[in-house]
C-alpha positions as CSV (number, residue, x, y, z in Angstrom):
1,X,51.3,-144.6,-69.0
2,X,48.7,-143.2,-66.4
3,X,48.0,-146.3,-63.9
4,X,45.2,-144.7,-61.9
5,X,41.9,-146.4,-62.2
6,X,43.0,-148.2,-64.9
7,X,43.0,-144.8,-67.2
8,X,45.8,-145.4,-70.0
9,X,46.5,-148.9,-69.8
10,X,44.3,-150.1,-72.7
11,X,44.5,-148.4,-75.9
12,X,41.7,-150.4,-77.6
13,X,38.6,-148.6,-77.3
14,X,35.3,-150.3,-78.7
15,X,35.4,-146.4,-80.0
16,X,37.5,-144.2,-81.5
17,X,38.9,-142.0,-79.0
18,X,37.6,-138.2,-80.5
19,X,34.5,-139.8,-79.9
20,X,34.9,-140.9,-76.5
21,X,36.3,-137.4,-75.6
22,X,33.9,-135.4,-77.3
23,X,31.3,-138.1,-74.9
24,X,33.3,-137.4,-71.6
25,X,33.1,-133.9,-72.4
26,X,29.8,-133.7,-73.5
27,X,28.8,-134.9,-70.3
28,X,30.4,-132.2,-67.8
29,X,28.6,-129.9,-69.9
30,X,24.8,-131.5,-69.3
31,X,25.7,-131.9,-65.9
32,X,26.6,-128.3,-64.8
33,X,23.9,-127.2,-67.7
34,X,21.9,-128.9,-65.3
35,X,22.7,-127.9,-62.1
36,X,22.4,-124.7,-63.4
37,X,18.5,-124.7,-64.3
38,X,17.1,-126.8,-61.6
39,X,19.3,-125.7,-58.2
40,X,18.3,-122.1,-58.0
41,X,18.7,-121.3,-54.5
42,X,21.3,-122.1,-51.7
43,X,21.3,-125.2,-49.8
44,X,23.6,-123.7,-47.3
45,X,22.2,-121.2,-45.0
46,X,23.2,-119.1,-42.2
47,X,26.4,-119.8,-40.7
48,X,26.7,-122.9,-42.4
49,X,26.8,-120.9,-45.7
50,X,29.8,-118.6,-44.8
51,X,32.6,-121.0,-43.4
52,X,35.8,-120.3,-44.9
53,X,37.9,-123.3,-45.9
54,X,39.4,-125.2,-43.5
55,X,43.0,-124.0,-42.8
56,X,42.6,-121.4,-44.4
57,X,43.3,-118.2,-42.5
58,X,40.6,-115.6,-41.8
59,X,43.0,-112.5,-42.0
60,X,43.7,-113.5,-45.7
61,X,39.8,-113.7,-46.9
62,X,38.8,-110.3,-45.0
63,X,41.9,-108.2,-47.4
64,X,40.5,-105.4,-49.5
């Protein structure tokens, strides 16, 4: 049993589960379907829009 946010405690769903996963999933893909057609250019710029990750060692992204 999953105990994080409540995920996997109840196995009576108001509907059936396929349904609810086919839903869940359903939903990623109108969300990055959208993100996709309406944010068409960067929002970072600049230096802001190069930064490496934090801890993340320079040397290792500069490797050809």
């Amino acid at each position: 049993m999953i105990l994080a946010h409540g995920v996997g405690s109840r196995t009576d769903l108001p509907v059936p589960r396929a349904l609810a996963l086919y839903g869940a999933g359903l939903a990623v893909i109108v969300s990055f379907l959208t993100l996709l057609l309406l944010w068409r250019e960067p929002k970072l710029r600049g230096a802001a829009g190069g930064r490496t990750a934090a801890g993340t060692p320079r040397k290792t992204h500069d490797q050809r």
